[in-house]
N, C-alpha and C positions, 0 to 999 in steps of 0.2 A: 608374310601376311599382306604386307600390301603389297600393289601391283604399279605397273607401269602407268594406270589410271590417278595414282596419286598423284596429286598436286596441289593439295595445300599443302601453306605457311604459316608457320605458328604468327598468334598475331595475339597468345593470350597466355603470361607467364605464369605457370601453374605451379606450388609448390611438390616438392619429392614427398606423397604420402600415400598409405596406404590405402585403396579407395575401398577396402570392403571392411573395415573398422572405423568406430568411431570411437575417440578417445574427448569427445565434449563431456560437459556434466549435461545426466539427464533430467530437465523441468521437472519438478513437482506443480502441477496444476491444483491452486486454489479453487472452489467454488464458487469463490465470489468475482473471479477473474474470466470466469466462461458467461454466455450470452444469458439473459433473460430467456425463462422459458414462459414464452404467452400460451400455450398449448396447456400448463401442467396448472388445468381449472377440474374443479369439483364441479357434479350439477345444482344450477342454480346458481353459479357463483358468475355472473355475466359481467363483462366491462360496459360501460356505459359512460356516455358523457352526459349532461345536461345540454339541450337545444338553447336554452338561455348564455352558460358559457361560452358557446361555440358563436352564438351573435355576439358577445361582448368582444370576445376576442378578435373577429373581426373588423367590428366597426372602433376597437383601438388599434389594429397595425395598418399600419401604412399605406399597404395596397387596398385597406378599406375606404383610406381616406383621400386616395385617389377616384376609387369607383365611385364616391359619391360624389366628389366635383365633376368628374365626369356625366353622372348621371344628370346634374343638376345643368352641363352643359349642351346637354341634348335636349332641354326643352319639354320633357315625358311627363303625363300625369299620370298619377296613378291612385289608382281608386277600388279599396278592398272591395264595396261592394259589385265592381265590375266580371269578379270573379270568378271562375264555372261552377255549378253545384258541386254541393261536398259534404260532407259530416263534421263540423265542430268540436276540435280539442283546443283548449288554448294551449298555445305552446312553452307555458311553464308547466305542463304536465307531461312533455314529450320528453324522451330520451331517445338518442343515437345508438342504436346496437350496433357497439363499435365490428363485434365478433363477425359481422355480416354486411360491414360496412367501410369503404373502404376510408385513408382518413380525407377528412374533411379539406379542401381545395380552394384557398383564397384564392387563390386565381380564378377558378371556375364560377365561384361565387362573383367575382368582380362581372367574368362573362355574361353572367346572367342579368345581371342590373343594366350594362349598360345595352343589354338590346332586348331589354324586356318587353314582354308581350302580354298584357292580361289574360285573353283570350286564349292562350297555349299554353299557361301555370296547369302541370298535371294534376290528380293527387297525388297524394304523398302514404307511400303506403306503413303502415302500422300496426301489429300483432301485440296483442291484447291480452295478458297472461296474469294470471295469478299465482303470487308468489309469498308464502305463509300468510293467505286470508287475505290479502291485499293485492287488488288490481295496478298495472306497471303497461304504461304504453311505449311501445318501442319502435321507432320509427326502423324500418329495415328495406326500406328505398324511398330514395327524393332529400336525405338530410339537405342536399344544397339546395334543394324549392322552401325548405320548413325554413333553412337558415336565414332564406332571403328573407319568406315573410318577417319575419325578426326585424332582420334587416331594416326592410322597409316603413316598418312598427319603430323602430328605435329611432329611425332618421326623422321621423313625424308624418311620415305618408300616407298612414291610415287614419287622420283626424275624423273623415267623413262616418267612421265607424265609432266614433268616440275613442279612439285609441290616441293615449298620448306619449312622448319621451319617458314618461316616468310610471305607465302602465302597458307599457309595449308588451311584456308577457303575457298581457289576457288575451292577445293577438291571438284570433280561432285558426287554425291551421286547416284544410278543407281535406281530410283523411280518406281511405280507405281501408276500415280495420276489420280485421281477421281475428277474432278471439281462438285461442288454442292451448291444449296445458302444457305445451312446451316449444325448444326453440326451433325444432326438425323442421316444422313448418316453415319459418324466416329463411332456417339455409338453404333448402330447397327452391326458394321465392327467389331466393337472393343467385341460386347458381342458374337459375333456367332466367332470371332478367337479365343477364349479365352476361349470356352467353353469344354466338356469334353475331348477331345485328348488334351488338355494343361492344364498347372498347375492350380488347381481350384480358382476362385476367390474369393479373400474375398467377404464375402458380402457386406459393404459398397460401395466395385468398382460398384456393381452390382446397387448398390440401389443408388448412385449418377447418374448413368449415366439414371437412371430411373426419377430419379424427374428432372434432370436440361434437359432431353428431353421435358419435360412438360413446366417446368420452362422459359427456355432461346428458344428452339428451337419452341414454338408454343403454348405462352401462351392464345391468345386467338382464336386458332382451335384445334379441338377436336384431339385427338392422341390415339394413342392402350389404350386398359384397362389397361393395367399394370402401364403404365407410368400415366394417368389420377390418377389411385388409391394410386400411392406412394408418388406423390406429394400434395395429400389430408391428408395423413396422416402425412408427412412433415410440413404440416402449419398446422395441430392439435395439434403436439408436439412443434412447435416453440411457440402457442399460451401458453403453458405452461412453459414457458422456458428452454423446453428440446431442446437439440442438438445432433441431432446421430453426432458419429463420429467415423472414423476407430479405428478398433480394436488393430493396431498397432502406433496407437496416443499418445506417451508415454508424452506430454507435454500436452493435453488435457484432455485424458480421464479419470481422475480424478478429475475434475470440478464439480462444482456445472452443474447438470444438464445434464452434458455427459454422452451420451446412445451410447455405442459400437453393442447394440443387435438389429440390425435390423432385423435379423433375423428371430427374433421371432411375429413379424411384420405380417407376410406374410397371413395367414389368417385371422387377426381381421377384424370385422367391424370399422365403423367409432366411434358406440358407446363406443366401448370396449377401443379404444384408447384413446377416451376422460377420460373414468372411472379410468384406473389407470395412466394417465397424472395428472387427476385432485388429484388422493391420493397422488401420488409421490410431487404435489407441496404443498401441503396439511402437509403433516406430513415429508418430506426428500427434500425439497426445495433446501439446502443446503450443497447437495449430489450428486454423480453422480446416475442416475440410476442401481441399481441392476436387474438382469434376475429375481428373488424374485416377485418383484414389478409389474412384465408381467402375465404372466399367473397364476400363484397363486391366484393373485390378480383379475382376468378377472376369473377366476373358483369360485370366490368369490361371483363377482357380478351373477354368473349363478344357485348359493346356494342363494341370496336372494329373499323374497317375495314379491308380491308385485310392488312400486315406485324402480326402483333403482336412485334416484338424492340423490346427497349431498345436496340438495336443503332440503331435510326430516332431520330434526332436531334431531331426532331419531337414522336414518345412518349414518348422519354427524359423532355423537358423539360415536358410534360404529364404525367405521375406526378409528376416531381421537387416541382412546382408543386401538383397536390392533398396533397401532402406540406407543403409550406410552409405551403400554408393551415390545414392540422387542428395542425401547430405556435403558428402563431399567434395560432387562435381559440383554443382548447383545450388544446393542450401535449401531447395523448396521443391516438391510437386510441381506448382505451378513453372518455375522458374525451368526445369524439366523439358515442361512441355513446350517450352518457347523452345530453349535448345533443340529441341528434335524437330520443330518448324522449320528453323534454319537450319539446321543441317541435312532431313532431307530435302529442301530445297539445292542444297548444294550436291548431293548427289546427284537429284534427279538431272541439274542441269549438264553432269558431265559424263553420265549413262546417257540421256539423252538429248543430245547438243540441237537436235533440230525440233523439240517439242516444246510447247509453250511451258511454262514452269506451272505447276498447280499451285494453288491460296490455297491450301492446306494439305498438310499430308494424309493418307490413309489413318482409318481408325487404331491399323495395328505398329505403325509407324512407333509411338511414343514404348509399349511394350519390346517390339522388335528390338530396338537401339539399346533400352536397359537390358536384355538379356547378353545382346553384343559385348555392351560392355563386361558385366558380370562372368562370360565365358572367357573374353580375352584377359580378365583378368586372376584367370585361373579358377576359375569356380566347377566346383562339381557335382551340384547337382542333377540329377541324371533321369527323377524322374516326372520328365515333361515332354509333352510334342514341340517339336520346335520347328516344322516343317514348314511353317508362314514366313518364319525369319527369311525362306530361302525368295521372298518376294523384293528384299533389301540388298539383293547381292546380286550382281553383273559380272560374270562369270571373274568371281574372287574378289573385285571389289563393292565392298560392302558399304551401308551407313555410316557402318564405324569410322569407315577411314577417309571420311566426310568432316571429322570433326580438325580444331585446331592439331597442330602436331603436338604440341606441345601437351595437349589434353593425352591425344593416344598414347605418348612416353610415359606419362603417369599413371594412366590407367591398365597399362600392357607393357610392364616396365620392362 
């Protein structure tokens, strides 16, 4: 198997085990132990913060109370009536539509104080809804122009308006409102202001305000393609126990089950999604989703023959088994795909000695290697293409035997 090309050195002492078994106990996953789903709303049921909390909290942490010595070091007046035309809310009647908003940015808030400008305060825009017989104003662009007014109102800089420290909420906020019976209107506002002349959105903003259009704002009439299709694959993953959630979810996205990549989302079918939903609970139930586990794995199913169901007792047990294996080399997905970075780095350099090394390997790279391994280690399943593999092999040596030695004895005992 291997060639005169080989030349590694074990450098990584691997125990004598079986690498297509696993003999761990398997997690029973809690519900209470998997991510928050902010997605799983009824219509009508909106998050919202109050524009009055979001100044207090401000003007009591820290970086408020730097922006305000700084503001006061720059010499600035500032004068509500200087203002541009507007419409009048005060802003104890405003709320933040969190849903369509991203969260709120002491920082940015800080920015804006200290090089404010009367004369460039935009409006602040606000959708106007009624909600059981009761009007509900939701701010759904500019929270950090509303917040400043606040702001500005709290610090005592609108005296000349009669506003004081301890009536700063009747602070008029200078609006642009849209009345509408529902929230389609906001996401729509909120994805076409957001879009390429502004800072890019994560995807999750993108892909929340796609499913809860479907979701909350018109679950049963029909809505654009995009929003019908994202929400379908929203309750394809929740049937699995996955949960997208933002990519900057530092309390979530490491759950059992939390998926950051919605991303990669974007052109599967319905099937595809089910396919590696169902391996992900199958063999990393107990895990958050790795990018690994998306397309890899949907490139997987596009190499088999045949039935693709788990239902085939056959493919069951071949997933279950390249599962086994990235447990017992690796311990992770993730962990995986690092390993197959450096190792075919290490091939590519000794296939080819005169070529620059690539930052990253091929898409098929991380596939190619798990089935290496899984053939050399006796496996038999038989029905799949494997004819890509032969892009990993340099007339006999291969990926494989790119890895530590000590790794190949193990795994090709």
């Amino acid at each position: 198997m291997a060639t005169t090309k080989l030349t590694q050195v074990s450098k990584t002492t691997y125990a004598s085990i079986d690498v297509s078994k696993w003999t761990g106990a398997k997690t029973k996953v809690k519900k209470s132990e998997r991510p928050v789903n902010v997605l799983d709303k009824k219509p009508g049921e909106h998050d919202a913060a109050t524009l009055q909390s979001l100044v207090e909290g401000f003007v009591a942490d820290p970086i408020g109370k730097v922006a305000l010595k700084n503001f006061k070091a720059s010499k600035q007046v500032v004068h509500y009536s200087s203002l541009a035309c507007y419409q009048e809310i005060e802003l104890k009647f405003l709320l933040s539509a969190l849903a369509v908003q991203r969260p709120l940015s002491y920082r940015h808030v800080k920015n804006i104080t200290e090089v404010y400008d009367e004369k460039k305060i935009q409006y602040v825009n606000v959708l106007k809804i009624k909600i059981k017989g009761k009007y509900y104003y939701y701010v759904i662009d500019g929270q950090h122009t509303a917040v400043t007014y606040g702001v500005f109102a709290k610090w005592g800089y609108f005296s000349d308006m009669g506003i004081t420290d301890t009536t700063w909420t009747d602070v008029k906020v200078k609006c642009q409102v849209v009345e509408f019976d529902n929230f389609m209107f906001a996401r729509e506002h909120f994805l076409g202001i957001n879009g390429d002349d502004k800072l890019k959105l994560a995807a999750f903003d993108r892909w929340k305000n796609y499913v809860l259009a479907k979701r909350m704002d018109s679950p049963s009439a029909p809505t654009k393609d995009k929003y019908e299709d994202s929400f379908t694959q929203q309750e394809i993953l929740e049937s699995y126990n996955i949960i997208p959630v933002h990519e900057k979810d530092d309390e979530n996205i490491d759950k059992p089950g939390a998926f950051p990549r919605v991303d990669l989302l974007k052109d599967l079918t319905e099937e595809e999604v089910h396919w590696f939903a169902a391996i992900h609970q199958l063999n990393w139930d107990d895990r958050a989703v790795d990018s690994f586990e998306v397309l890899p794995m949907v490139n997987l199913r596009h190499k088999i023959k045949g039935a693709k169901t788990l239902d085939n007792v056959a493919l069951k047990t071949f997933i279950v088994t390249l599962g086994n294996i990235i447990k017992n080399v690796t311990g992770s997905p993730a962990k995986f795909k690092t390993l197959t970075e450096r190792t075919y780095k290490e091939w590519f350099k000794i296939v080819n000695p005169n070529d620059k090394v690539p930052t990253s390997p091929p898409a098929d790279a991380s596939l190619a290697l798990l089935l290496m391994m899984y053939y050399e280690n006796g496996g038999q399943f038989t029905s799949i293409s494997k004819s890509f593999i032969d892009d990993f092999d340099d007339q006999g040596y291969t990926m494989f035997h790119a890895l530590d030695q000590s790794l190949q004895d193990m795994i090709a005992p």
